[in-house]
N, C-alpha and C positions, 0 to 999 in steps of 0.2 A: 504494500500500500504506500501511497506516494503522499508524504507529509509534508507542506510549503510553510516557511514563516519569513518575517521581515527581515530584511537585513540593511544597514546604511553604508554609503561610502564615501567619498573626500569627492567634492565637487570635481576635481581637475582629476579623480580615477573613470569619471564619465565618460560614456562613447559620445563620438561626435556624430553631429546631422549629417548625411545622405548628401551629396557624394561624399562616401567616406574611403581612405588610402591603405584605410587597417581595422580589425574588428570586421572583417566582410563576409556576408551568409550568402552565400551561393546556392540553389536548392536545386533540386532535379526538375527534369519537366516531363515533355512526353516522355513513354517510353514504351515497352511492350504494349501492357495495355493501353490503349490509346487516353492522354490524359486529357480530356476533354475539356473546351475554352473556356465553359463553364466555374469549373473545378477552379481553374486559373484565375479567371474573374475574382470568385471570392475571397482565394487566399491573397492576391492584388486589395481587395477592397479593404480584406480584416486586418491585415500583416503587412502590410505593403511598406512603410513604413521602417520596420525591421527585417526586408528583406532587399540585398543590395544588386544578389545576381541571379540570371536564370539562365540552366546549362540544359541543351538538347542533349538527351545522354540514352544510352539504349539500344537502339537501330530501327526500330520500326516510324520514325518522324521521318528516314528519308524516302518513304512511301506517301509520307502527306504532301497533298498540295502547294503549289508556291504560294496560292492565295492565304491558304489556312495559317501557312506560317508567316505571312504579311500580317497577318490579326494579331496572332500572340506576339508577334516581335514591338506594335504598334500598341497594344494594351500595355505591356510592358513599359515603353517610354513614357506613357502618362502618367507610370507612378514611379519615374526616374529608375526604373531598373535597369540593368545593361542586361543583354543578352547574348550568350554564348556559342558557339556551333555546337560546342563537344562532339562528337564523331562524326554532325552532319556532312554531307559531302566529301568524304575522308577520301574518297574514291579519286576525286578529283586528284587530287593532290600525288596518289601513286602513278601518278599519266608522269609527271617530270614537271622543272620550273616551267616550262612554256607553257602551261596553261594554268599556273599559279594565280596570273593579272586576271584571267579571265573567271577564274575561282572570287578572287579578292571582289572582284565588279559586282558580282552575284550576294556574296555575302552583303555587301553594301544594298543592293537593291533590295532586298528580303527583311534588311532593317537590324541586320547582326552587327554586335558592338567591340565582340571582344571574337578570334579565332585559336582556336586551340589546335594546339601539334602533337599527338602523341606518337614522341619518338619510338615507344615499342611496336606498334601496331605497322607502322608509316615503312619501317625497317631500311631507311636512307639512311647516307653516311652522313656523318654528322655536322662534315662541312655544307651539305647540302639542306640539310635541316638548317644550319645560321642563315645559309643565304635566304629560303623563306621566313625567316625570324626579319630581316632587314624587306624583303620584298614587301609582306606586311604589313608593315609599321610606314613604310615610306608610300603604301598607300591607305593611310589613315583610318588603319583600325587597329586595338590592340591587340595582343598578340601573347598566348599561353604555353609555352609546350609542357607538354606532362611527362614524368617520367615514372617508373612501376619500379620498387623497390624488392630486386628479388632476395629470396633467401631459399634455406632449409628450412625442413619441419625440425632438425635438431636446433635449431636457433633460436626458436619459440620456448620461454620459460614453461614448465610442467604446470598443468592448473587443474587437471583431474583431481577427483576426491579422494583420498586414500583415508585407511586407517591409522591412528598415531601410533609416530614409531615404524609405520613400513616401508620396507627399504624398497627404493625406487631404482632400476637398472640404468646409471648414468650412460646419458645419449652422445656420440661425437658431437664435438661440436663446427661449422662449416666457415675456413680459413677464409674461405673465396668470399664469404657473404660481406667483410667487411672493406674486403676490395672492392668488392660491388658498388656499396657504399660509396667510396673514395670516386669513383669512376662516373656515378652520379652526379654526385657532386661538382667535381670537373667541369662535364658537361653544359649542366646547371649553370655552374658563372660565366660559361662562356655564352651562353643564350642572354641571360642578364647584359653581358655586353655589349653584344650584339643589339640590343635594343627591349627584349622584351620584358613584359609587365610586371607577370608573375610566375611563376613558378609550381603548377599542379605536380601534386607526388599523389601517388599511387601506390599507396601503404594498405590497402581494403584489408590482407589476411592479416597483417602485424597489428592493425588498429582496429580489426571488429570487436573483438572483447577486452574492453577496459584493464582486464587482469591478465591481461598476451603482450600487452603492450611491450616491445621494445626501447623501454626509455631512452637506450643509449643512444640507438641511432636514430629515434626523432631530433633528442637533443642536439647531435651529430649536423643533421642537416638544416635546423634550425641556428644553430650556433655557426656555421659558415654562411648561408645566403641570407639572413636574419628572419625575423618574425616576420614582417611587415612585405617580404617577399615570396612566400612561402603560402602554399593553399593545401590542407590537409580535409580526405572523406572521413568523414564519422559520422558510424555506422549505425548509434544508438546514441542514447542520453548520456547513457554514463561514460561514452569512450568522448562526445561532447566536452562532458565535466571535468573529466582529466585534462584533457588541452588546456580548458579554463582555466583550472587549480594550477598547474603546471608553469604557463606561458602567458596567464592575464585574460582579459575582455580583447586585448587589440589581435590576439591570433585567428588567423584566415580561415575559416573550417566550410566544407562544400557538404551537406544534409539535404534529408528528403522533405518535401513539405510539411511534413507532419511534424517533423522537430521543432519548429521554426521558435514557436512559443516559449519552449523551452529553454533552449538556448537564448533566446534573450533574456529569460530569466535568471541565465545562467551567469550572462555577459553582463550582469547589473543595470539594467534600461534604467532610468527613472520612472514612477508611475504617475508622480507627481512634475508639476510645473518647473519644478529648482531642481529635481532630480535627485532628490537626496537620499531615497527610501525607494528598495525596489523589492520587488518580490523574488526571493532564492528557493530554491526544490534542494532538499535534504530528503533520502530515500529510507524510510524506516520498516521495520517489517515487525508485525502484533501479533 
């Protein structure tokens, strides 16, 4: 059972008004099931407010209409949201840079504000991945790329239930994972150079349960590209909460519509006028 009480905090710990550069909730949109404009509508109408971006993510949106996505992109700007590709048109993009402009054109006319790269999926060499990082940006829209943080299952701390006292059969642990890491990284700052925004990591199996988490290498990559450049998925509330407790109100976290409340709740909104007093979710169980 989910127990809420008050909480206060220092005026200048407050997030800022919309557009904001940090503290940014990113949410999903369509996706398999077709999310309907509707749906969109309301969480625009109720949340809108506390919600800064909105990512096509899924695959079934690149079967929708140009018109339909002219609407939600268009709903969208009314309540100052940007709106993202995430894998839209990803297709596109595996032709080569020569139809990149012609990519970039389209995104602009459908009303997309920010395009996203994901260097796993896209499988270009990296030099070609910057040059669309600069192709992008130099035609006036921002520009994502994502990167997916592999690992082992030996790498993931143990979080089954055991009985006290029973001896667990220690697992290898994987040399390569933390080069991975490093190689990331890398990458990462050279895209930042390059021109782009932010920074999407792709942590889903290390960050779906709060208690799997790899601290070290969030810390890791948060600690070299900073907070304020960095956009982390969280998969639930409490892998939410950790980022919060962890890294503050100003860290980037990309959730499903459904969090949204939550997370601000989490990120200390004001409920009041001065902002002094917000509502926090502490998780108790009776």
């Amino acid at each position: 059972m989910a127990a809420y009480r008050w909480k206060s905090f220092f005026e200048d710990e407050d997030r800022p008004e919309k557009p904001r550069r940090y503290g940014v909730t990113e949410i999903r949109g369509p996706n398999y099931s077709l999310f309907s404009q509707n749906v969109l509508e309301d969480v625009f109408e109720s949340m809108g407010q506390f919600v800064d971006g909105l990512k096509f993510s899924g695959g079934s949106h690149s079967l929708m209409s140009h018109s339909y996505i002219k609407k939600v992109t268009d709903m969208a700007r009314k309540h100052d949201i940007y709106v993202s590709t995430g894998d839209w048109g990803e297709h596109w993009l595996r032709k080569g840079p020569s139809v990149v402009k012609e990519y970039i054109e389209e995104c602009k006319r459908l009303g997309f504000d920010t395009v996203e790269l994901d260097a796993g999926s896209l499988e270009i060499p990296e030099e070609t991945l910057l040059r669309y990082v600069r192709m992008i940006k130099s035609g006036g829209l921002k520009v994502k790329p994502q990167f997916a943080v592999k690992f082992d299952k030996a790498d993931l701390p143990v979080s089954e239930d055991r009985a006290f006292g029973a001896y667990i059969m220690p697992r290898p642990r994987s040399y390569d994972f933390v080069e991975d890491v490093d190689l990331l990284i890398r990458r990462a700052e050279r895209c930042l150079e390059a021109g782009a925004d932010m920074i999407m990591i792709d942590a889903e199996d290390i960050c779906k349960h709060a208690e799997s988490l790899r601290s070290d290498v969030i810390a890791k990559i948060i600690g070299r590209l900073g907070v304020g450049k960095t956009m982390f998925e969280a998969s639930d509330v409490k892998t939410s909460e950790w980022f919060i407790r962890q890294y503050g109100p100003k860290v980037n976290l990309f959730v499903d519509h459904s969090q949204v409340m939550d997370l601000e709740c989490l990120r200390g909104r004001g409920a009041g006028k001065n902002h002094m007093s917000v509502l926090g979710s502490s998780y108790l169980l009776f």
